[in-house]
C-alpha positions in Angstrom: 0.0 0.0 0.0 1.5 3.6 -1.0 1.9 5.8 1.5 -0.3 9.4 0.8 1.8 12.4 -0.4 3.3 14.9 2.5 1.0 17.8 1.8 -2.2 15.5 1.4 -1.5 13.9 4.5 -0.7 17.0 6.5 -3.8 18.8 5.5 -5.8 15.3 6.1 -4.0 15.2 9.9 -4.9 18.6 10.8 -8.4 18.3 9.6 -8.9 15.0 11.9 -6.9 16.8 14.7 -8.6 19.9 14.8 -11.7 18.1 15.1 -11.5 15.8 17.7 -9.7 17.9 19.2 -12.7 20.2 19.0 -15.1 17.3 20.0 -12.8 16.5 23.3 -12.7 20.4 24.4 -16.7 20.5 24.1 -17.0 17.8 26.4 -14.6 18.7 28.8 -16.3 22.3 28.7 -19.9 21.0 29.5 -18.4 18.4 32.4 -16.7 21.6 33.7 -19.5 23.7 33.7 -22.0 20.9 35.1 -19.3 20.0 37.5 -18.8 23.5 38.7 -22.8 23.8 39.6 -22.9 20.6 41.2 -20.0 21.8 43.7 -21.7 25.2 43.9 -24.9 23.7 44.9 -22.6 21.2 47.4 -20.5 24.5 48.8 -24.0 26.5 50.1 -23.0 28.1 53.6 -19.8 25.9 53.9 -17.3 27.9 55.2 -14.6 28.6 53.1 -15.9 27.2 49.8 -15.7 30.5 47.9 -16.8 30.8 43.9 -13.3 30.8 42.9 -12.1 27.4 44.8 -15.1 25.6 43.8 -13.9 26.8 40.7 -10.3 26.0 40.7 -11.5 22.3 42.8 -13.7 21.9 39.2 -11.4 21.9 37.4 -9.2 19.8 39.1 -11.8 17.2 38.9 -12.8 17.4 35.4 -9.7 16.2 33.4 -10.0 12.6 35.3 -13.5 12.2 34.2 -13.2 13.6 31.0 -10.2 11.3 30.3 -13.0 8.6 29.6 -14.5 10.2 26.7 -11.4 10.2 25.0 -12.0 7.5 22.8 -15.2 8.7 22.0 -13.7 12.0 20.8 -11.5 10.6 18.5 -14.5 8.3 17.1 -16.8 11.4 16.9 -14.2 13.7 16.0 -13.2 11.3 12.7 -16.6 11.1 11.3 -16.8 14.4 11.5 -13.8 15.2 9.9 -14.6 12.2 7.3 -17.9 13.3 6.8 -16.7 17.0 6.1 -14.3 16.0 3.5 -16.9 14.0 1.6 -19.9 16.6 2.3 -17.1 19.0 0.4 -16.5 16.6 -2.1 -13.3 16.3 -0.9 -12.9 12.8 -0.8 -14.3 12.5 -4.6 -11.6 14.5 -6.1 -9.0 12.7 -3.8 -10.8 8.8 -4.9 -10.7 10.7 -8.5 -6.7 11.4 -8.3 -6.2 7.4 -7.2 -6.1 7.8 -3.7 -7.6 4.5 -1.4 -9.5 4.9 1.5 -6.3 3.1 3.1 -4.2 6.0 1.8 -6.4 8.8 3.1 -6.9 7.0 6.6 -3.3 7.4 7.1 -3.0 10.5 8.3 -6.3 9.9 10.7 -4.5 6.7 12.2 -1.3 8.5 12.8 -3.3 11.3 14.2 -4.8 9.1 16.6 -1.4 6.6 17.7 0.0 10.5 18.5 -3.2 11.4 20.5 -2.9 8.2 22.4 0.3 8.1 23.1 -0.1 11.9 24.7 -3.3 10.7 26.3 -1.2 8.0 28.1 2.3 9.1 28.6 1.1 13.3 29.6 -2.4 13.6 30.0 -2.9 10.8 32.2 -0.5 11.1 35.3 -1.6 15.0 35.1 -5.4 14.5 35.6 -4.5 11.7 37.9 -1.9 13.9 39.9 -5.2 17.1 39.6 -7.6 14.2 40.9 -5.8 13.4 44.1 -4.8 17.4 44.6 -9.0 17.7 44.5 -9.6 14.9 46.7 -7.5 17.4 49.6 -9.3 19.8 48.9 -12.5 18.2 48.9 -11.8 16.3 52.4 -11.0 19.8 53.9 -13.7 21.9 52.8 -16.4 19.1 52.5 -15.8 16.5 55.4 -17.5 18.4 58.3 -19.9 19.5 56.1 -21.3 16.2 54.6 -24.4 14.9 56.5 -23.7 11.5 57.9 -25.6 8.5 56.2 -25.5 9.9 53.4 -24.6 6.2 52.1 -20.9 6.9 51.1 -19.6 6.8 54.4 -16.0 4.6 54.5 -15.9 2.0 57.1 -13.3 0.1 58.9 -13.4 -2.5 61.2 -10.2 -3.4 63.4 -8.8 -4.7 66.4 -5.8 -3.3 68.5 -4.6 -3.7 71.7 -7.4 -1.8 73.5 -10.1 -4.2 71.8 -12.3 -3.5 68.8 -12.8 -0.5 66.6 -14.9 0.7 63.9 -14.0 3.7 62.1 -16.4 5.5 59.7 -14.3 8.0 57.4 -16.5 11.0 55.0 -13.3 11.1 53.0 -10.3 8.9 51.9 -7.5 11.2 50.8 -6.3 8.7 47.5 -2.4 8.0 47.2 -2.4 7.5 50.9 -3.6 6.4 54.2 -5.3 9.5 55.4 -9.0 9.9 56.4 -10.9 12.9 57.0 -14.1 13.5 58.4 -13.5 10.5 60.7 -15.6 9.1 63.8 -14.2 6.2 65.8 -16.2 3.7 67.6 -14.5 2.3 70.7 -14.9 -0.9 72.0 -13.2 -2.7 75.4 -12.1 -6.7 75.5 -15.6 -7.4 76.7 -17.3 -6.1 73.9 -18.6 -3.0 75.9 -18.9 0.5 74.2 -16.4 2.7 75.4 -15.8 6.1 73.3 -16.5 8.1 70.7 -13.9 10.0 69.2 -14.6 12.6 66.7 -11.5 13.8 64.5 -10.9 16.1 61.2 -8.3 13.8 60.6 -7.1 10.3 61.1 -3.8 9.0 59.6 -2.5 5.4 59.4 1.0 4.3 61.0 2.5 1.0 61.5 0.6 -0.1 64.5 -1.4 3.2 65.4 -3.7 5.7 63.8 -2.8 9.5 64.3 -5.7 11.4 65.0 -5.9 15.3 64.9 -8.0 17.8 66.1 -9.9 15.4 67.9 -13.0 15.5 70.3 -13.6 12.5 72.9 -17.4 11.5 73.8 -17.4 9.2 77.0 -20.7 8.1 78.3 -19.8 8.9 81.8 -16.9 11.9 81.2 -17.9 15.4 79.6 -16.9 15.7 76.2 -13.1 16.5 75.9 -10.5 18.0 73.0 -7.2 17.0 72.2 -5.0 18.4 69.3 -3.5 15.0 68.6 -4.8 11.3 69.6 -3.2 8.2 69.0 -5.6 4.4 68.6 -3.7 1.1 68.2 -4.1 -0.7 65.1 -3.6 -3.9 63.7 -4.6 -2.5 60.1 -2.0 -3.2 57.4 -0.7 0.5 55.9 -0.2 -1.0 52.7 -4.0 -2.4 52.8 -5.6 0.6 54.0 -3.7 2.6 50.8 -4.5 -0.1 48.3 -8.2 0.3 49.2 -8.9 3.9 49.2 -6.5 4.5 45.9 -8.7 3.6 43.1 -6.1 2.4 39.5 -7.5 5.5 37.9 -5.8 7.5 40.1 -2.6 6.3 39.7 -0.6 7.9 37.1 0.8 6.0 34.3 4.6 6.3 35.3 3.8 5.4 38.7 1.7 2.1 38.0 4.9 -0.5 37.8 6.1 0.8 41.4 3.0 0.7 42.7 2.2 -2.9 41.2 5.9 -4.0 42.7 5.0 -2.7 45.9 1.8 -4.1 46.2 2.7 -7.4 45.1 5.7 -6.9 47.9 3.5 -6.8 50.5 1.5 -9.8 49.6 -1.7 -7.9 48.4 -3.2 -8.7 45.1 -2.1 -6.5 42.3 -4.6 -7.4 39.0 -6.3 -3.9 39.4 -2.9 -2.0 38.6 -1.7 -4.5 35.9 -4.9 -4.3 34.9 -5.1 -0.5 34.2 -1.7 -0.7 33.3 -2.0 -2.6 30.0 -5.6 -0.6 29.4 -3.0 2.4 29.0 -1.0 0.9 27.0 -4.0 -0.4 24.7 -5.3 3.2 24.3 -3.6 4.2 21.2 -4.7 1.0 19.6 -8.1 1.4 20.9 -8.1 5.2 19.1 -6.9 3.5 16.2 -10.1 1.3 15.9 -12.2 4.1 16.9 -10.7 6.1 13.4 -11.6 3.2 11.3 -14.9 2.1 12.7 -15.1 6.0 11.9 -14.2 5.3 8.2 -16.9 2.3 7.5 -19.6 4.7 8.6 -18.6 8.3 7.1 -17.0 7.2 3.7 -20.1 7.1 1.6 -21.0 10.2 -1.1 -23.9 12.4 0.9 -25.1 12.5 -2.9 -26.2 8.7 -2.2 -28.1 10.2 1.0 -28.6 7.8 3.6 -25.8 9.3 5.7 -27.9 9.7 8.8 -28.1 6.4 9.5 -24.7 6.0 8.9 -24.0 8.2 11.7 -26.1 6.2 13.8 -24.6 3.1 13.0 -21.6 4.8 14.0 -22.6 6.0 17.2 -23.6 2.0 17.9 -20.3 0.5 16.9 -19.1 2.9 19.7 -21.4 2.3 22.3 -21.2 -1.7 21.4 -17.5 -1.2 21.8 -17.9 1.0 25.2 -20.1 -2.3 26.4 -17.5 -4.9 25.2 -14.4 -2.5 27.1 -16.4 -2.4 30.3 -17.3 -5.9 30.6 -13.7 -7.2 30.0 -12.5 -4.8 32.0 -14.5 -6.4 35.3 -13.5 -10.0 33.9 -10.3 -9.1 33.7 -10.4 -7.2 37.7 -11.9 -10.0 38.9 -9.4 -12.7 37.6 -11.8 -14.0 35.2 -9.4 -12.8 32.0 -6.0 -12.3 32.2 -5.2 -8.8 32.1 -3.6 -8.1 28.9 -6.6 -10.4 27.1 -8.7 -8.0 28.8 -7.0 -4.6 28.3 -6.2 -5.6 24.7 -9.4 -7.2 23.4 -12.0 -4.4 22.6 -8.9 -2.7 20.7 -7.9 -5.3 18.6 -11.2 -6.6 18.0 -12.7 -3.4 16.8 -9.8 -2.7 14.5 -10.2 -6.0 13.1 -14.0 -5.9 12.4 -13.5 -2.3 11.1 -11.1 -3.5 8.8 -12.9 -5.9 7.4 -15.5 -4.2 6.9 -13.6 -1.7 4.6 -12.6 -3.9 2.9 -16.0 -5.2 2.4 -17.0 -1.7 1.7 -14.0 -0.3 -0.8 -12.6 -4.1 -2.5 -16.2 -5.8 -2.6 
């Protein structure tokens, strides 16, 4: 297969670039903005939640979640550039000149290898470094102010020297072994309720938890306050960070570490190896998304039925969505290996969307 000419293929690449480009910064612009409100509404009489830190906490949030559109962007953002060429009867005079659709998809596949490889290697360990900056923000302005019960309260149950603990957290500060918003249940050897202790702040060490800014609730004692307060553990460090940092939030060149270190201290690793070879599959998987793209925006809008096209487009992306997320859990659960699972959806869509452009362009 001939490779397109230079000028072609630049003009080709920044027409797929600008727009998914474009399609990326118009979602991340409406998850900002409905992000912002929702933490405006959250903020009410808080103290210290002003506009412009909800603001700047926004948009610490948003790259993380916006990072899951990505492949979505680049699927939306090449039929749109596809379908502009051909509504400009672009693609006609290039088909009339003897280029393939292989040729003029070359530019949209190196397009999208570049985006991925940025998505994985810069964007990632950014919006996973903003993510856990928002999640100390969030634990200092928010944890006094969330209403208990709300449903997604942390708990911990443990046992130390003392007897039997139960600690209920409002926040888990990721990357580490901090809580905030933290009440502790006390227990003696016999079982019997003994205190209450109410803390901003509650920090695992080998063989203790570090309270601060604590206040102690005895049933037979007024209430008392202690800048610092110190609970025996029996709680594994390691554990307790493994649990309350999710794989998303672990940036990309951070993930082998972190998979060494958990698999050091005996703990079961598939989640990070598991969301370490998903990153590595993402360039592929933008790949496929460019020519599942092509087998849906090639055809002449003189030949009309581009609409459901489109829609047929927006299927293959949603099947392929439902096909990621479900070998994603067999692979987290130990069901599929993790590469089979990080690896399938992108190899499998690029091979049905090849074949059926081939179908569509060599009968």
């Amino acid at each position: 297969m001939m490779l397109i000419g230079p000028t072609l293929g630049r003009y080709f690449a920044a027409r797929f670039a600008r727009t998914v480009l474009g399609v990326f910064v118009t979602v991340f612009a409406l998850v900002y903005t409905l992000d912002f409100v929702e933490l405006l509404r959250r903020a009410g009489e808080t103290q210290g939640a002003s506009t412009g830190l909800m603001a700047q906490l926004s948009l610490y949030r948003t790259p993380a979640v916006a990072e899951g559109v990505l492949p979505f962007a680049v699927l939306f953002g090449s039929m749109a550039a596809l379908l502009q060429l051909s509504r400009k009867l672009e693609l006609v005079v290039a088909r009339a000149a003897g280029i393939s659709a292989w040729q003029f998809l070359q530019p949209g596949v190196f397009v999208a290898l570049a985006l991925g490889a940025l998505a994985v290697g810069v964007y990632n360990p950014v919006s996973a470094m903003l993510k856990q900056r928002s999640t100390e923000i969030e634990a200092k302005i928010f944890a006094k102010a969330t209403k208990a019960g709300s449903g997604k309260d942390l708990w911990i149950r443990q046992r130390g020297s003392d007897g039997e603990a139960i600690l209920r957290a409002e926040t888990a500060i990721e990357g580490s072994t901090t809580l905030a918003g933290v009440s502790v249940f006390t227990f003696d050897e016999a079982g019997k309720f003994a205190e209450q202790l109410v803390a901003a702040r509650a920090t695992l060490h080998d063989g203790y938890w570090e309270l601060s800014d604590v206040r102690v609730l005895t049933p037979d004692a007024p209430p008392e306050s202690f800048d610092t307060y110190l609970i025996a553990s029996n709680l594994d460090p390691g554990q307790v960070r493994q649990r309350f940092t999710p794989p998303e939030s672990v940036p990309f060149w951070q993930l082998p570490t972190t998979i060494a270190r958990t698999e050091r201290a005996g703990l079961d690793a598939t989640r990070y190896r598991l969301q370490y070879d998903v990153l590595w599959a993402r360039p592929v998987l933008f790949v496929a998304m460019v020519i599942v793209a092509a087998t849906v925006s090639l055809r002449f809008f003189r030949f009309g039925g581009v609409g459901k096209l489109v829609l047929g487009g927006v299927a293959a992306g949603f099947a392929l969505y439902v096909i990621r997320q479900v070998m994603e859990g067999l692979g987290a659960s130990g069901l599929v290996a993790a590469p089979v699972a990080a690896w399938f959806p992108a190899v499998v869509g690029s091979l049905l969307g090849t074949l059926t452009l081939l179908y569509q362009e060599d009968g």
